[in-house]
N, C-alpha and C positions, 0 to 999 in steps of 0.2 A: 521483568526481562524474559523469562522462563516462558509466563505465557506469549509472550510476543514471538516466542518462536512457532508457535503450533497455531498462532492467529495469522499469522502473515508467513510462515514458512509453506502453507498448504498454496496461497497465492503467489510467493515468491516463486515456487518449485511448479506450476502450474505447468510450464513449458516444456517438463518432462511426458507429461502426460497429453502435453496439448499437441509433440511431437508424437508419440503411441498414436493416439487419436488419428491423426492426420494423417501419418503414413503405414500404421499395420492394421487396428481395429476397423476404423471407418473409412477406409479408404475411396475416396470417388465423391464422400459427404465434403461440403464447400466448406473453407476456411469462416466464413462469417456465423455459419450455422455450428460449428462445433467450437468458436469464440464465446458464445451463450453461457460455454458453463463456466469458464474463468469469468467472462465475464460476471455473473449473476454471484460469483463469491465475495469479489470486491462491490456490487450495488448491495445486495444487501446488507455485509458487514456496515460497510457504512452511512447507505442510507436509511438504515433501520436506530442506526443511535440515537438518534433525536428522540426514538422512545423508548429505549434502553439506556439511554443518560441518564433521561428522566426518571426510570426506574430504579439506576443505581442512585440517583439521593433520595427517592425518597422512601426506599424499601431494602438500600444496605449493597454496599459492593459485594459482598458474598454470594450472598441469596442470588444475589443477578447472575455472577459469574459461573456457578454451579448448574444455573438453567443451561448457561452455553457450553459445559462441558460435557452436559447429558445429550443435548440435540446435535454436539459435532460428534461425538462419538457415533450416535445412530446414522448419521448421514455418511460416516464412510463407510460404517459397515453396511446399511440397504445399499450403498455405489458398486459394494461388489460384487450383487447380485443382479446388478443390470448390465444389459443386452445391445439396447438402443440408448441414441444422443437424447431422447425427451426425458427418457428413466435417469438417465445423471443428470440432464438441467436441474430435474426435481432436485435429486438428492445430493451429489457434488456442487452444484451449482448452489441452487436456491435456501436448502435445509441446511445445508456448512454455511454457510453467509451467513443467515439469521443468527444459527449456535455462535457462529466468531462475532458478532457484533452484539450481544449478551457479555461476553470476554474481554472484548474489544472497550466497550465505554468505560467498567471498571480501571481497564489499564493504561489507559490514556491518561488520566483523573489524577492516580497516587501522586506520581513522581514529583509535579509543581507544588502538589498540596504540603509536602515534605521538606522542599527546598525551596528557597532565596537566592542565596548569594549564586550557588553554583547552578541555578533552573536548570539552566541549557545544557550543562554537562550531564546532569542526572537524566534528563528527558532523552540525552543522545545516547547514553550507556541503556536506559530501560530500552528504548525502540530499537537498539544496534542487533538486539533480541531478534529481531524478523528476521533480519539478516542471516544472524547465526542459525537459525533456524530454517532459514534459505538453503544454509550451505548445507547443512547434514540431512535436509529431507532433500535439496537434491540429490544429494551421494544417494544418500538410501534407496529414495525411490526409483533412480533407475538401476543398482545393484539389484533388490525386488523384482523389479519387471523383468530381467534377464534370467533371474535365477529361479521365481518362481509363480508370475505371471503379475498383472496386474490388479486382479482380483484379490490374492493373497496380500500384497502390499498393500492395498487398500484396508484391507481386515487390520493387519498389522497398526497402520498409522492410527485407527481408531482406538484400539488398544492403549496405545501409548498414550492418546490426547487422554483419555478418561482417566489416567491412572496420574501421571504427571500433573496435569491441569486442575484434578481432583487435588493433590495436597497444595499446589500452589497458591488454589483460591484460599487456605486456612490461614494465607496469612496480608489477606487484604484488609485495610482499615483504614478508614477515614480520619485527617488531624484537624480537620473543622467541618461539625457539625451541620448537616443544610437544617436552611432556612425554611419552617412550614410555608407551604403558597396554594393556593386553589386551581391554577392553570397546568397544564403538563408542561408546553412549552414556556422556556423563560423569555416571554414575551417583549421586556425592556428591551431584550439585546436589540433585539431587531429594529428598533428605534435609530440604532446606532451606523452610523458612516462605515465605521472599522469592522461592524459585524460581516457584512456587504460585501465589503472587500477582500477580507479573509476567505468569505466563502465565494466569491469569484475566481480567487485566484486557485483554491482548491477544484470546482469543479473544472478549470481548465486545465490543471496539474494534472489531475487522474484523466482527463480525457484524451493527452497527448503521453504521458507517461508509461503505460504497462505494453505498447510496441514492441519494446525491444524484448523484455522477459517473454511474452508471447512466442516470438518468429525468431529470435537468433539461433536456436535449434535448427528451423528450414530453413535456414540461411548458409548456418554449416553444410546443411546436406545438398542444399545447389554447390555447393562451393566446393561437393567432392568427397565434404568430412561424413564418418558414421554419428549414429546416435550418441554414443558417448561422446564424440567432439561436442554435439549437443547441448550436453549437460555439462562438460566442463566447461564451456562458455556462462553458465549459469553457475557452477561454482565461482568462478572469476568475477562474477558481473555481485554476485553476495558477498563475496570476501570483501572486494572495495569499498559495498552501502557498508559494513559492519566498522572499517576506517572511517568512512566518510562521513557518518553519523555520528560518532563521537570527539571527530575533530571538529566538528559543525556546534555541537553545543560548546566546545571549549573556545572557540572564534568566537562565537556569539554570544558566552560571559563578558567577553573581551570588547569588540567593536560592535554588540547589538544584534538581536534575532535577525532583525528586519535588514538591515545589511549587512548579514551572511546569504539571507537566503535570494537578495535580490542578486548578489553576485553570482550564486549556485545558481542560478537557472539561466543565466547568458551564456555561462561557462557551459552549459550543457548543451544549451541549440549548436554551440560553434564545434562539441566534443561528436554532438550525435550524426549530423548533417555531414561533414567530409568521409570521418571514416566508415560510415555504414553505406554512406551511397558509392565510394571509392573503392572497396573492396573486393581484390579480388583473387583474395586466398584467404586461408584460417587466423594469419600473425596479425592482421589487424582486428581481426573478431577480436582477439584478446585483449589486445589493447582497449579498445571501447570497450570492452565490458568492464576492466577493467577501473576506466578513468569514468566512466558513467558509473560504474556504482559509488564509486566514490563523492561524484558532484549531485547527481540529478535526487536521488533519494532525502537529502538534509530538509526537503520541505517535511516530511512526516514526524521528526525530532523540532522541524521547529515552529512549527504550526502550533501545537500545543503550548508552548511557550512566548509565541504570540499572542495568543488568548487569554493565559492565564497573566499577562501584565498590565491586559488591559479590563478584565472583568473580574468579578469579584470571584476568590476561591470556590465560595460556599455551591457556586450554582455552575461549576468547571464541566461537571459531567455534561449538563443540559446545555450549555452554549456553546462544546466542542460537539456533543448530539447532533447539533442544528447545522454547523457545519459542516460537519460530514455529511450530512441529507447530500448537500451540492457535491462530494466528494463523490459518491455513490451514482448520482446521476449521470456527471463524469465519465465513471468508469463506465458505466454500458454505453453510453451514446456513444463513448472514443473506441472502443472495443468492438461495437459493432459496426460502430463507419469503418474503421481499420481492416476489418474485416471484409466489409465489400470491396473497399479499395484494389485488395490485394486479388481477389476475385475476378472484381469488371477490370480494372485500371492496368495493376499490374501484371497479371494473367497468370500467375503462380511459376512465375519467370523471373521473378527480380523485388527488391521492393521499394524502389524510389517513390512514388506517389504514395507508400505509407510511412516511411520516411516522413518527408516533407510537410506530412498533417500533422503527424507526432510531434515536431521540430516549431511549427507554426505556435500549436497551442503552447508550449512548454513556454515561446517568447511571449505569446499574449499575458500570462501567468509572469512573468516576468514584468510588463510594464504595469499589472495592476501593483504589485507590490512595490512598484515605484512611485504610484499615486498613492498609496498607503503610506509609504516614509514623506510625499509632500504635506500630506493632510496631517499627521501626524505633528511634525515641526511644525506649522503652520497654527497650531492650536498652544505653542510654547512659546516661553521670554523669549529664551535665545532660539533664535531661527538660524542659526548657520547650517551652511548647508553639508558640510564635513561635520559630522559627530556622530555621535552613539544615539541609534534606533533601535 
């Protein structure tokens, strides 16, 4: 849980930085061209775990995890010595990705490997982690930037991951041993219907997903609000994932992964769509961020949780690895279409046509995992179509 906050609190809180960026450091630089380095955190965290799965079984969660606390530490601190958006693609961007997805595959892996009965509860309290982690590096990091630059808070955050991150790796451990094999990737999955599908609906999740954490910062600020309106929209929008994530696995002990989360992602097109494109003061920011963090985030708690019911423990790391590839590709293709949208489409005047792509994908992601609950039933005795998936 601890490290889920320094792995996903650096991309949850992004839109502090992505708001600095945009309107005091780089100002005049296009919103798609300075999306590159949020983006490039979430591509490579995630698309780099298919070989960082693979490495946590077959060379030990530890080992792995300590590689990513030594390369996120160096990537904020060289970030606070650059100047130019290509010196932080590298180093906020590209080198923090790769350190968090070294961190990242270990901590996906424990939580199912540990539990049964309660998966989803456990999977939702370790990931509520990002969240929480959302919520104190955004306080923090725009407290830093006001008080003693950006640069410094960068130093700062890397500090802490090395130091934090460092003991928390001491206590990662495997409860089933992997299985020796000769391939990197676990090649069976892929054989598999459900493999496919998981990871479709993942990279359409991450490709309509990080819009709002991006821009609701310049959305306040069309709208009149200052920077800390900003970031308080992103405290709000983390407080809710940190609810909504843990209600999510306790629903889905309850009525089934796969029918929480195919409910979370209708509820989200109908939550994201009126009040963001409706808006036109700060009281409905709140409210979506609010009710969006709560709904749209339960795929990340229960993706894992879908995978580990249907493949075997031993090999969790390497077939959520694989997954996340799609997860990763996702996130830059959606981030950087996003990006142009708000550019050519919407003129840096409004952002219905980025809206609207975000909202599209989230439903496409939504009926795959409704073909996933048909296929799924369709392979059992009882086929009714009310029950536990």
């Amino acid at each position: 849980m601890v490290n889920y906050m320094f792995i996903f609190g650096a991309s949850n809180s992004y839109g502090v930085f992505s708001t600095y960026y945009l309107n005091q450091k780089f100002v005049g630089t296009s919103a798609s061209t300075l999306s590159w380095i949020g983006s490039l955190i979430t591509t490579f965290m995630l698309g780099c775990s298919f070989l960082t799965g693979a490495l946590a079984d077959k060379k030990g969660y530890r080992l792995t995890a300590y590689i990513g606390t030594i390369l996120c530490t160096a990537a904020y601190i060289l970030a606070s010595f650059c100047n130019h958006v290509w010196q932080l693609i590298l180093t906020q961007g590209i080198l923090f990705g790769l350190g968090a997805s070294f961190l990242f595959a270990p901590s996906v892996s424990i939580p199912p490997q540990w539990f049964s009965k309660h998966r989803g509860l456990a999977s939702g309290v370790a990931v509520a982690g990002s969240s929480l982690g959302g919520l104190w590096f955004t306080a923090a990091t725009q407290a830093m930037i006001d008080s003693i630059g950006a640069e410094w808070a960068l130093r700062i955050l890397g500090i802490l991951t090395f130091v934090v991150t460092g003991v928390m790796n001491l206590f990662y451990f495997r409860r089933v041993p992997a299985k020796p094999r000769k391939n990197i990737l676990e090649l069976q999955a892929a054989k598999r219907l459900t493999f496919w599908l998981v990871s479709l609906e993942s990279f359409a999740m991450y490709t309509g997903y990080w819009a709002l954490t991006f821009y609701i910062g310049t959305t306040a600020r069309q709208l009149g609000g200052t920077f800390q309106d900003g970031s308080n929209l992103l405290l709000v929008l983390n407080a809710g994932s940190v609810v909504g994530r843990i209600l999510a696995g306790l629903i889905a002990d309850k009525f089934g992964s796969i029918n929480t989360l195919l409910l979370s992602l209708l509820l989200t097109v109908v939550i994201e769509m009126p009040l963001w494109i409706k808006a036109t003061s700060l009281a409905p920011l709140y409210v979506l961020c609010a009710l969006y963090g709560m709904v749209s985030p339960t795929f990340i708690s229960l993706n894992p949780v879908i995978v580990s019911n249907h493949f075997d423990t031993d090999v969790l790391a390497s077939v959520m690895g694989m997954t996340n590839l799609f997860s990763g590709i996702g996130g830059l293709v959606g981030n950087q279409v996003q990006g142009v949208i708000y550019d050519k489409y919407d003129k840096h005047e409004q952002f219905t046509n980025t809206i609207v792509f975000s909202a599209m994908f989230v439903l496409f992601a939504g009926l795959v995992i409704a073909c996933l609950r048909f296929h799924i039933i369709r392979k059992r005795t009882d086929k009714r179509f009310f029950q536990k998936v």
